[in-house]
C-alpha positions as CSV (number, residue, x, y, z in Angstrom):
1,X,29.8,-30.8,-1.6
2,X,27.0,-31.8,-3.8
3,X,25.9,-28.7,-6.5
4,X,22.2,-29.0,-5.2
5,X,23.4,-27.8,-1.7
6,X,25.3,-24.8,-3.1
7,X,22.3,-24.3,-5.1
8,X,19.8,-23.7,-2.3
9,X,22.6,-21.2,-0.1
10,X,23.1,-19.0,-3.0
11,X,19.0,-19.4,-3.4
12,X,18.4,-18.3,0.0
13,X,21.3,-16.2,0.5
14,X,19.8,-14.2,-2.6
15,X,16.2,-14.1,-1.9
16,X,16.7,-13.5,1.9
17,X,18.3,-10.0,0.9
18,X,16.4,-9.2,-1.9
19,X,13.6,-9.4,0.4
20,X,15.1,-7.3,3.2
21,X,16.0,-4.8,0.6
22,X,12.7,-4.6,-1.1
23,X,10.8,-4.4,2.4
24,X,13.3,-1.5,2.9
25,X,13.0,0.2,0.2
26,X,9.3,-0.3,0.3
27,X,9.1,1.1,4.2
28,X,11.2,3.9,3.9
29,X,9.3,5.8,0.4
30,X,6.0,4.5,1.9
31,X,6.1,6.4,4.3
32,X,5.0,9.6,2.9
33,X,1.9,7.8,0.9
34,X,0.7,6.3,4.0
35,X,0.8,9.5,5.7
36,X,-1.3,11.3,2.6
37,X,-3.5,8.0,2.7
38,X,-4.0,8.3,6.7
39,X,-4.6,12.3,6.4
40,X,-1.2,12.8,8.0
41,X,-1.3,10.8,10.9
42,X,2.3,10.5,11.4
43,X,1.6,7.6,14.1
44,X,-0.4,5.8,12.2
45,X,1.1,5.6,8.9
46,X,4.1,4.7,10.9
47,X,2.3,1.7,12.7
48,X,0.6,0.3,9.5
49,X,3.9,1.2,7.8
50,X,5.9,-1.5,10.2
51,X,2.4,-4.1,9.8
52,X,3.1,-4.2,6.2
53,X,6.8,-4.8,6.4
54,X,6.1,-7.8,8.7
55,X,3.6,-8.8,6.6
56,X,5.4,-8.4,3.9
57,X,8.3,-10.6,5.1
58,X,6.2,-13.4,6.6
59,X,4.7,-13.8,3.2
60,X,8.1,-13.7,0.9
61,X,9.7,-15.7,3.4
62,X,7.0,-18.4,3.5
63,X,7.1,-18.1,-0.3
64,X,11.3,-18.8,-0.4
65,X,11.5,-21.3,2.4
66,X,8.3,-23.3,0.0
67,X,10.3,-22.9,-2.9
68,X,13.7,-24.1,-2.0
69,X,13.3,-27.3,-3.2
70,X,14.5,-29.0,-6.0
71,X,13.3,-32.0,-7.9
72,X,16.3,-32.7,-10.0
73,X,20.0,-33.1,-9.1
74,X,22.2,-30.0,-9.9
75,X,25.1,-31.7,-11.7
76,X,27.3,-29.1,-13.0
77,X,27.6,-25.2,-13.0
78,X,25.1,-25.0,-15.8
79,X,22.3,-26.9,-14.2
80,X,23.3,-24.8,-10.9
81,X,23.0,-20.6,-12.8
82,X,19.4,-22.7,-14.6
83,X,17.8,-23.6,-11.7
84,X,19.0,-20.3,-9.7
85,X,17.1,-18.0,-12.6
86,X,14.1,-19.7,-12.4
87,X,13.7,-19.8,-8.6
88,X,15.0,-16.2,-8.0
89,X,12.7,-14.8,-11.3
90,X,10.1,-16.7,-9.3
91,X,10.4,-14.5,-6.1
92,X,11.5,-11.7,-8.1
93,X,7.9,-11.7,-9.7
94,X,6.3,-12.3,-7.0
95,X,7.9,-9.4,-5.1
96,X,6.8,-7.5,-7.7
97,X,3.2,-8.7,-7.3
98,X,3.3,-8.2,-3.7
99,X,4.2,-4.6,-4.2
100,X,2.0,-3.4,-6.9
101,X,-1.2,-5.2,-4.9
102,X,0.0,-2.8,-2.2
103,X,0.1,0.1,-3.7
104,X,-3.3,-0.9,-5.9
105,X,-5.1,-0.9,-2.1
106,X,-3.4,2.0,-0.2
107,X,-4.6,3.8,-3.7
108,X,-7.9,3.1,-3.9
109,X,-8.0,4.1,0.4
110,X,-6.7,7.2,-0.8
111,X,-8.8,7.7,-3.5
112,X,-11.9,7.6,-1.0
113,X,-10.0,9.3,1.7
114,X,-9.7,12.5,-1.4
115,X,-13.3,12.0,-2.6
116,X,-14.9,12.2,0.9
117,X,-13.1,15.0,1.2
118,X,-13.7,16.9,-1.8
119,X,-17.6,16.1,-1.4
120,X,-17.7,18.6,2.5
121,X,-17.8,21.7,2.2
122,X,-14.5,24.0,3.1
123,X,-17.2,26.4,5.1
124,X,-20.8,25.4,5.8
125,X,-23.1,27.8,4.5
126,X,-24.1,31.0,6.5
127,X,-26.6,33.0,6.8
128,X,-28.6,31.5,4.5
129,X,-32.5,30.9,5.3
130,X,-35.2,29.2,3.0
131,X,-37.1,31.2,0.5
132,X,-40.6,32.5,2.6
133,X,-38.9,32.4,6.5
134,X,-37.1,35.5,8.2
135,X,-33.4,34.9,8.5
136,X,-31.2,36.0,11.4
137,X,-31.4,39.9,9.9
138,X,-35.2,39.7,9.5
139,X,-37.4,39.1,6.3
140,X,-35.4,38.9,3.2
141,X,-36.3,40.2,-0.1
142,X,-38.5,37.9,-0.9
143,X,-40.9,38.6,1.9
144,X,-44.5,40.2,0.5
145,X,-45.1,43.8,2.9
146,X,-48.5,42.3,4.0
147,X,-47.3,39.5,5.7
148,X,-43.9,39.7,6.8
149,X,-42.7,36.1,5.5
């Protein structure tokens, strides 16, 4: 069997469960962030969770199936464990890419899901009236004896 053939199974063999692993991995401790990010809507974060894993897998495996081929003959063992580091550091950094772009967005969501948060009030205010009207116990303070406001 020619060393280019063996080449591309280890290739794929490799970067096919890499990927399942990483989209694991990835679904399984995303899970909580999601959760925070969506305010703890358990269904959800469990729907968008499974949306980015398919995303997630459509894109690697587009990526692997684009990069499987090879311009050059693999001769000898050599050539083979050469041309196997570059493809697989390819996917590895693109993996890696992939999943820090992820958590860049799902941060910034949950940086605006805290901040519109932090900005409402835990109680709206009560019982307060504007200087010069009579609040809900009558004229405040404030109010001159003459005129009542």
């Amino acid at each position: 069997m020619d060393l280019t053939v063996v080449a591309y199974v280890v290739y794929l063999l490799i970067s096919v469960g890499l990927t399942v692993w990483v989209a694991r991995t990835l679904s399984r401790n995303g899970k909580v962030f999601l959760a925070d990010v969506l305010r703890g809507n358990e269904k959800l974060a469990d729907a968008v969770n499974h949306l980015l894993v398919v995303g997630f897998y459509l894109v690697n495996f587009g990526f692997v199936a684009l990069y499987l081929s090879q311009d050059e003959a693999v001769l000898d063992a050599r050539r083979l464990f050469e041309a196997l580091s570059v493809k697989l550091g390819v996917v590895l950094l693109v993996l890696g890419v992939m999943h820090l772009a992820n958590v860049y967005v799902l941060n910034k969501i949950r940086r605006r899901g805290v901040m519109e948060r932090e900005q409402v009030p835990p109680v709206p205010p009560q019982g307060w009236t504007a200087p010069g009207r009579p609040g809900p116990q009558g004229p405040g303070p404030w109010a001159t004896p003459a005129t009542g406001a």
